[in-house]
C-alpha positions as MATLAB code, in Angstrom:
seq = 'XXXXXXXXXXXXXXXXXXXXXXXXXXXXXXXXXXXXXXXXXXXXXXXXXXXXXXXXXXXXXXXXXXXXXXXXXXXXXXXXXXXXXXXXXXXXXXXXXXXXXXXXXXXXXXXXXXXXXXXXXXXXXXXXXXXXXXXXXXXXXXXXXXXXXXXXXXXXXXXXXXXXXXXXXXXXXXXXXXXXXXXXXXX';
ca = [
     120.256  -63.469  188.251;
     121.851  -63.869  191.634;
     122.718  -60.414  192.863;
     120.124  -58.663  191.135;
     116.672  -56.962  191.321;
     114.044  -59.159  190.449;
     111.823  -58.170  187.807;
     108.462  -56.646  188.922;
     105.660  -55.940  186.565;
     104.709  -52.335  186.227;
     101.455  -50.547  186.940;
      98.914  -50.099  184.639;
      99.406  -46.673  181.573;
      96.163  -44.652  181.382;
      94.839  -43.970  178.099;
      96.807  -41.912  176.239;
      96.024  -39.446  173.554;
      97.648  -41.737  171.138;
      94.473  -44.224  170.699;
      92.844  -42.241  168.749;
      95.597  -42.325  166.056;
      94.201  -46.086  165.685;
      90.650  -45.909  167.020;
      89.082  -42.709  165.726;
      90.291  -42.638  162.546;
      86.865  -43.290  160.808;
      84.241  -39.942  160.789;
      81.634  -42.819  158.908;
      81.637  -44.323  162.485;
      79.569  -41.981  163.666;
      76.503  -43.319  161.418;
      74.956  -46.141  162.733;
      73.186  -47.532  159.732;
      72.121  -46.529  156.030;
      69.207  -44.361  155.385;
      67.317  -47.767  154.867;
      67.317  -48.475  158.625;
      64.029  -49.009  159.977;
      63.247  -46.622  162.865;
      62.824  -43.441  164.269;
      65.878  -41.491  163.064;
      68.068  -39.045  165.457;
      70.728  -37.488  166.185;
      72.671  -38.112  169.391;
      75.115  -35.161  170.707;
      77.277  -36.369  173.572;
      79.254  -33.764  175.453;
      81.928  -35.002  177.737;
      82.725  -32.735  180.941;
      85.440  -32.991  183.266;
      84.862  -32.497  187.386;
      85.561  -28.719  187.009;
      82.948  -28.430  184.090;
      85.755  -27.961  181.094;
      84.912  -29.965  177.946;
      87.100  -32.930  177.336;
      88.566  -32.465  173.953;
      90.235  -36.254  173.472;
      87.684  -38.291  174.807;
      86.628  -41.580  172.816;
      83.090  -42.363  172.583;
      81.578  -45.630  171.673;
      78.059  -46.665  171.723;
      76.149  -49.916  170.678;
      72.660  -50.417  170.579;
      69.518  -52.788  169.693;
      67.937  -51.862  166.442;
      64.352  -50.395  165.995;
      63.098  -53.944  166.899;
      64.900  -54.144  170.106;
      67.590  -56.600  168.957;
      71.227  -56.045  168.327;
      72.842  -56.793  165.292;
      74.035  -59.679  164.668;
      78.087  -59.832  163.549;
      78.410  -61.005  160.021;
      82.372  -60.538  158.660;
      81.383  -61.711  155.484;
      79.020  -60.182  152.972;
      77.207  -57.294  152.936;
      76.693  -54.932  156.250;
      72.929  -54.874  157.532;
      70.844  -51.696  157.093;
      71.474  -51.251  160.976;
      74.764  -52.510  162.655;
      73.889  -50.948  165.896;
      77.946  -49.563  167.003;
      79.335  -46.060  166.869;
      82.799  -44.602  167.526;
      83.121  -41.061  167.308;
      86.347  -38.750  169.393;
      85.014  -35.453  170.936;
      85.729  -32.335  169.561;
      87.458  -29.243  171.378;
      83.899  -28.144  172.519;
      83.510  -31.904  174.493;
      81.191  -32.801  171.727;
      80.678  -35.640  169.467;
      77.295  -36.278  167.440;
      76.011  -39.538  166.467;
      73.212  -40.147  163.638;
      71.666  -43.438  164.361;
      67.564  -44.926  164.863;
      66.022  -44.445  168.267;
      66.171  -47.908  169.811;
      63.490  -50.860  170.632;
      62.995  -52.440  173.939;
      65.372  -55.064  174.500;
      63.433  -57.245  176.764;
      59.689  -56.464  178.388;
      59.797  -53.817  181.089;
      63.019  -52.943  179.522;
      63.117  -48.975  178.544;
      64.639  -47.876  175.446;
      68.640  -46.942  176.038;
      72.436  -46.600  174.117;
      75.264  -48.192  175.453;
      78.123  -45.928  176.026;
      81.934  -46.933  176.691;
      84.145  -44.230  177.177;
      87.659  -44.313  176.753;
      90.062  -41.058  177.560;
      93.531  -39.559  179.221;
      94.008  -39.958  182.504;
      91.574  -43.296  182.664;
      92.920  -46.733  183.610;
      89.525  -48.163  182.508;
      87.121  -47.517  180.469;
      83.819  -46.276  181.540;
      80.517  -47.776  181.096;
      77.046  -45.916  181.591;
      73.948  -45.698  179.508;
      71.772  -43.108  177.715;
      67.437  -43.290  177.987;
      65.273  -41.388  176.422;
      63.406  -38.218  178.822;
      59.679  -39.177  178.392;
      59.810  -42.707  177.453;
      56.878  -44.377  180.135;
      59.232  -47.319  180.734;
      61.798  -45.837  182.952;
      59.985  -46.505  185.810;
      60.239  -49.803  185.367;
      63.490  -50.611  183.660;
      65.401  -53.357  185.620;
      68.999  -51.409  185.499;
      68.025  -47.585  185.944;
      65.791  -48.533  189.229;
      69.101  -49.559  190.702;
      70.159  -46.256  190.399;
      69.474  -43.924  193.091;
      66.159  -41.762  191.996;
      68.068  -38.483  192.881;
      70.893  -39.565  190.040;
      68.671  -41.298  187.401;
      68.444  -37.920  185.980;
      72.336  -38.077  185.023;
      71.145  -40.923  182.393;
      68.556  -39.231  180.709;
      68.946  -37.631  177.358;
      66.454  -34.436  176.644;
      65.362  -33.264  173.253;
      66.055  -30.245  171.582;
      63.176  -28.313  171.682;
      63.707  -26.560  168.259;
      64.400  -30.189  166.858;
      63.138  -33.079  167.896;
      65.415  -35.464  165.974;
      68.273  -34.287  168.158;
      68.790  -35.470  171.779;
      71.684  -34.169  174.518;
      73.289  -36.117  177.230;
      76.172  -34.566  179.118;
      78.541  -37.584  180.418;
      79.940  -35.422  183.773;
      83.548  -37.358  184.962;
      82.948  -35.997  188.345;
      81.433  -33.490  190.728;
      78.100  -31.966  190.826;
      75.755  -34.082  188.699;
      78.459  -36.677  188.135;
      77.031  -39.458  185.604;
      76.420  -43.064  186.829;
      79.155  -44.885  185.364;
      78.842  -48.895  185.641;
      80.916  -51.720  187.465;
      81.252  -54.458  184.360;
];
């Protein structure tokens, strides 16, 4: 090697478009259990907006979350799946959108409020992102131990709202950047 360049390692590749050749290749992932489930079913519409408010049409969405109980699944490989198994993968659509059918959530731990984990994985991104989803109305969010951290004039970024006309279905809008920009989490 005398002469020549060492080797250096390169920088880190954002996330291509190409993952979801291998990640979101499954529509079923967007069900989170069978219609045996316990729980209060619904329907969770996540719309992903970039800084200048234009959908995101190649984002990957993935969301885990405790079961009606407030306890997550437990991972069998063997044997049958459980009525719940609490994980969703779903890629947004041209519109930014992505639905997920799944069982409103339990408290996890007292003083806990009811929330969906979300990991978000897209172009341009040399990690993933991490934030949450709660439920608008739910009397614990005054008290839950991870949204008081957040500053009280951005808490509202984390907060899903129900469609008036139905009530099954609930709307978050994950915002990349800019006005109203979501509270993304440090893991």
């Amino acid at each position: 090697m005398s002469g020549e360049t060492p080797p250096i390692a390169t920088g880190s590749q954002t996330v291509g478009p190409f993952f979801h050749f291998g990640l979101a290749i499954h529509p079923q992932w967007g069900t989170l259990g069978t219609e045996n489930a316990r729980g209060e079913r619904l329907r969770l519409h996540v719309r992903v907006l970039d800084g200048d408010e234009a959908p995101v049409p190649d984002a990957l969405v993935e969301i885990w979350q405790a079961d009606a109980d407030g306890r997550y699944p437990p991972r069998t490989p063997d044997g049958p799946p459980p009525p719940f198994w609490g994980f969703g993968r779903l890629p947004t659509n041209a519109e930014g959108d992505c639905v997920f059918d799944t069982i409103r959530p339990g408290c996890t731990e007292p003083g806990s409020a009811a929330h969906i984990n979300i990991c978000l994985f897209m172009r341009g991104l040399l990690r993933h992102l991490y934030t949450r989803v709660y439920f608008a109305g739910d009397s614990d969010l005054g008290i839950d131990p991870v949204l008081t951290l957040v500053p009280a004039g951005r808490r509202g970024t984390l907060v899903a709202a129900p469609d008036p006309a139905s009530p099954a279905d609930w709307h978050i809008d994950i915002r990349l950047q800019g006005e109203g920009e979501t509270v993304f989490f440090d893991l």
